[in-house]
Phi, psi and omega in degrees: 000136172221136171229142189289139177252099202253135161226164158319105175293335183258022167254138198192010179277139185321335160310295159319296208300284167317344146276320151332270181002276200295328170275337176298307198292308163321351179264319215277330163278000170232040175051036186251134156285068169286136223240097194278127196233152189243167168316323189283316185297334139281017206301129166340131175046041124326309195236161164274065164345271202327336188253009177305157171285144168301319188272034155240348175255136175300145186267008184184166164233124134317094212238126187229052185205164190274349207283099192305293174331301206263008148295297175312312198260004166283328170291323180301316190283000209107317191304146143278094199249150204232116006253167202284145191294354159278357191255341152276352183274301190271014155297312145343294172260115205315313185314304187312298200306304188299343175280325187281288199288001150307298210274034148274002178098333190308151171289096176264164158312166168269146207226135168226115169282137188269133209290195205277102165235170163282165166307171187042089221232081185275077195296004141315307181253030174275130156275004188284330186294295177280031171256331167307277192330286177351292193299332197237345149078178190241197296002151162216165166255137167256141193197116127356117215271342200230129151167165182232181165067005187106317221308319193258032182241128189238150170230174186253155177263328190210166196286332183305302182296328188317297201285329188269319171328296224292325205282339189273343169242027161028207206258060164247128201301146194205126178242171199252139131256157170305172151262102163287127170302302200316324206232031182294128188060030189225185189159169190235116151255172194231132168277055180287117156285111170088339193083003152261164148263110168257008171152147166231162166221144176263153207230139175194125198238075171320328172281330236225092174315339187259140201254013169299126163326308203290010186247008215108304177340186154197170187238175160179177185344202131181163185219083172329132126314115164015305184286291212314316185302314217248345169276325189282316167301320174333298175311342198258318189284338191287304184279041188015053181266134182276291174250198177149163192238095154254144197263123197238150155257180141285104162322163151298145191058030194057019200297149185266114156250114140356074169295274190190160185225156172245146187252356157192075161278145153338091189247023181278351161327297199300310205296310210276359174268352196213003195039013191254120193273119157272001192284306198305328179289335176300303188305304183323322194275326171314284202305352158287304183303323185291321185298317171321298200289309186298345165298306161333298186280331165287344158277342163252011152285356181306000000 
């Protein structure tokens, strides 16, 4: 079997690279020829898809980039891709995901998505601004709708810091949350495969409210409750995710609240904390969904 690993051509940092690795060499232990094409190799309407050779089309994409356009017209063309570009699109954007897993029931932080704005923006005379404040009281979290690792997570004190933040991320889109006390600098992340939990780890930061590695943080072993397990597969079945990596808080008494999912998180942390390779549970799970669908199409062409 051979399938294409799609990546970034401008991500190229050592981080990335050891996950490239770590999936190639795991398709390479389950006899899959994976073949890695970065986004510019692929660029939308470039090549003649239609025209590919059968001993040259892939039996899947692996898609391990953000780039949505060219997920969407790869999917267009036919490819099967894990994970399918709506379910990376709306994992991508923070906004998207809390409206869909709102209205699926899940426990989220209280959430205001912030509407759409233009430039010159006087947030000194908004009223929107203090109807946020009301609703959510301070601390509040400010979050970035697109960034990873924490960077773009903010959290505020006062209406003062509010107003110089919002003017300083000018007009990239963003939304307000409450502040859980209960899980300040701390979190569960999770693995999902498949609709399992293949490892977790727990993230804990003393200096930090965000329990990110890449912030400081650090990790170590964990053993999920039951609920945590059964809100992240929810989250992975709600957002049609093969896989994903969720970020669970602490609740009051520990109830597991919905932090944020990643639709191709970063599991070499997790690996050097748990010694459990998510590459290998991925590459497994392609390979069952495909042997599965071509089993399909041969019992209904039967």
């Amino acid at each position: 079997m051979t399938g294409w690993l799609v990546v970034n051509h401008f991500v190229k940092s050592k981080k990335f690279m050891e996950i490239f690795n770590m999936l190639q060499e795991a398709a390479e232990r389950q006899q899959v020829n994976l073949i890695k094409k970065t986004n510019v190799e692929l660029m939308c309407g470039l090549f003649d898809y239609d025209n590919i050779s059968i001993f040259e089309k892939p039996s899947f994409i692996l898609f391990w980039d953000k780039d949505i356009r060219l997920a969407n017209f790869l999917e267009e063309k036919g490819f099967r891709l894990f994970n399918t570009a709506s379910a990376i699109e709306i994992c991508d954007d923070k906004s998207l995901s809390h409206i869909k897993l709102s209205q699926q029931g899940i426990k989220t932080p209280k959430t205001i998505v912030s509407p759409k704005i233009y430039w010159d923006v006087d947030y000194e005379k908004e009223e929107y601004i203090d109807m946020v404040i009301e609703t959510l009281g301070f601390p509040l979290i400010v979050k970035e709708c697109f960034g990873s690792f924490g960077r773009q997570v903010y959290l505020v004190q006062n209406k003062d810091e509010l107003i110089e933040l919002l003017k300083s991320l000018g007009v990239r889109p963003i939304l307000f949350q409450e502040f859980i006390e209960s899980s300040k600098g701390r979190d569960v992340r999770i693995h999902i495969v498949g609709g399992k939990m293949v490892t977790s780890m727990y993230r804990y930061n003393d200096n930090d409210f965000r329990a990110n590695i890449t912030n400081g943080g650090k990790m170590k072993e964990y053993t999920p409750a039951d609920a945590q397990i059964e809100l992240a597969v929810k989250v992975c079945d709600a957002l049609g995710l093969d896989f994903a990596g969720v970020d669970i808080l602490f609740g009051e008494n520990d109830e597991p609240v919905f932090c944020e999912v990643n639709s191709n998180a970063h599991f070499k942390n997790i690996y050097d904390c748990t010694g459990v390779n998510v590459a290998d549970y991925i590459i497994r799970h392609i390979i069952d969904e495909i042997n599965g669908f071509n089993l399909d199409m041969k019992l209904y062409a039967n």
